[in-house]
C-alpha positions, 0 to 999 in steps of 0.5 A: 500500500502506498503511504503518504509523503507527509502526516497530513496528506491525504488520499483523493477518496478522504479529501473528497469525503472532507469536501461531502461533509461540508457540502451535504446536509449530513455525514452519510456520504462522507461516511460511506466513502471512507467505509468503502476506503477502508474495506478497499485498504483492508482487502490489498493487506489481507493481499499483501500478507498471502502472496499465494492468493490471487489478487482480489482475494 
């Protein structure tokens, strides 16, 4: 996984996600982005540590 140049880097997905939250009425957008982000980030580890499996699990 790549990591970011600087602490306060971030990705496309979370900038995004900062912008939804001050443009929509409530978190939900924001909160399903970085969700996903995470499920996404979650699944290349679980890749990363089992180099016998195909990617994508």
């Amino acid at each position: 996984l790549r990591r970011e140049p600087r602490g306060e880097a971030l990705s496309t997905l979370e900038s995004v996600a900062l912008v939804l939250r001050h443009l929509e009425r409530g978190p939900e957008a924001a909160d399903a982005l970085l969700a996903a982000l995470e499920r996404m980030m979650a699944a290349a580890r679980l890749d990363a540590a089992d180099p016998t499996q195909p990617a994508g699990g």
